[in-house]
C-alpha positions in Angstrom: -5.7 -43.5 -9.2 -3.1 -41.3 -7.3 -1.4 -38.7 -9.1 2.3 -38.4 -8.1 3.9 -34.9 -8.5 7.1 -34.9 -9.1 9.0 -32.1 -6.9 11.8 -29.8 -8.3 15.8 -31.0 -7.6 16.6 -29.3 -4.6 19.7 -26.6 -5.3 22.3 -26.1 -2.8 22.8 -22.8 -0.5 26.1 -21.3 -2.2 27.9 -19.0 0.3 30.1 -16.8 -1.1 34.2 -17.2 0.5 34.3 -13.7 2.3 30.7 -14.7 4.4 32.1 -18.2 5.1 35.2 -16.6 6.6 33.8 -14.2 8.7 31.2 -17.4 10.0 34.0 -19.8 10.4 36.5 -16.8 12.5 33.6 -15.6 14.5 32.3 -19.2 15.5 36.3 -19.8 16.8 35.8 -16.8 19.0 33.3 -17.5 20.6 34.4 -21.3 21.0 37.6 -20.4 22.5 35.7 -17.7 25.0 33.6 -20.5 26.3 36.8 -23.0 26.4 38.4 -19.9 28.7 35.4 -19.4 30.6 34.5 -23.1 31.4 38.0 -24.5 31.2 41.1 -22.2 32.4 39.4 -19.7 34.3 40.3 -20.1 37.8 39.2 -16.7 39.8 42.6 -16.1 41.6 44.5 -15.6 37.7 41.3 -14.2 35.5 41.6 -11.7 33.7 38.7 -10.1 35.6 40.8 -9.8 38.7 40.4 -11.7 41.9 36.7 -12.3 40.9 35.2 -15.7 41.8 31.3 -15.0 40.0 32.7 -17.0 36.8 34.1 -19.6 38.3 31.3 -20.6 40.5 28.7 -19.8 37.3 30.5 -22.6 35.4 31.9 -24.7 38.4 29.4 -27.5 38.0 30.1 -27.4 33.9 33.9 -27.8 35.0 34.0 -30.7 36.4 31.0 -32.1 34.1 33.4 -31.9 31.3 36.7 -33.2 33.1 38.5 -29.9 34.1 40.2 -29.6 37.7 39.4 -27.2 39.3 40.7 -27.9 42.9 
């Protein structure tokens, strides 16, 4: 016959409120740089100057995703 282990409950991952906050803030950061980047970024009023390399980087993405571009 077979002999069925039985495994140990599986306990959850507790994260403590003050790791969860500085996870949660630094996630929206970077979600809203990528949202500038890919979505109001338009070269001619960045706030790199008159500098086209990002827009043309993430051009393709742009219209990918439904943003006008031109």
């Amino acid at each position: 016959m077979s002999s069925v282990s039985a495994r140990p409950a599986s306990t959850p991952v507790v994260l403590p409120v003050s790791k969860s906050v500085v996870r949660l803030v630094g996630t929206a950061l970077i979600a809203l740089a990528v949202y500038y980047f890919i979505g109001v970024d338009q070269g001619a009023v960045s706030v790199f100057g008159n500098d086209m390399h990002v827009h043309e980087f993430v051009h393709d993405a742009r219209h990918f995703l439904g943003f006008p571009c031109h």
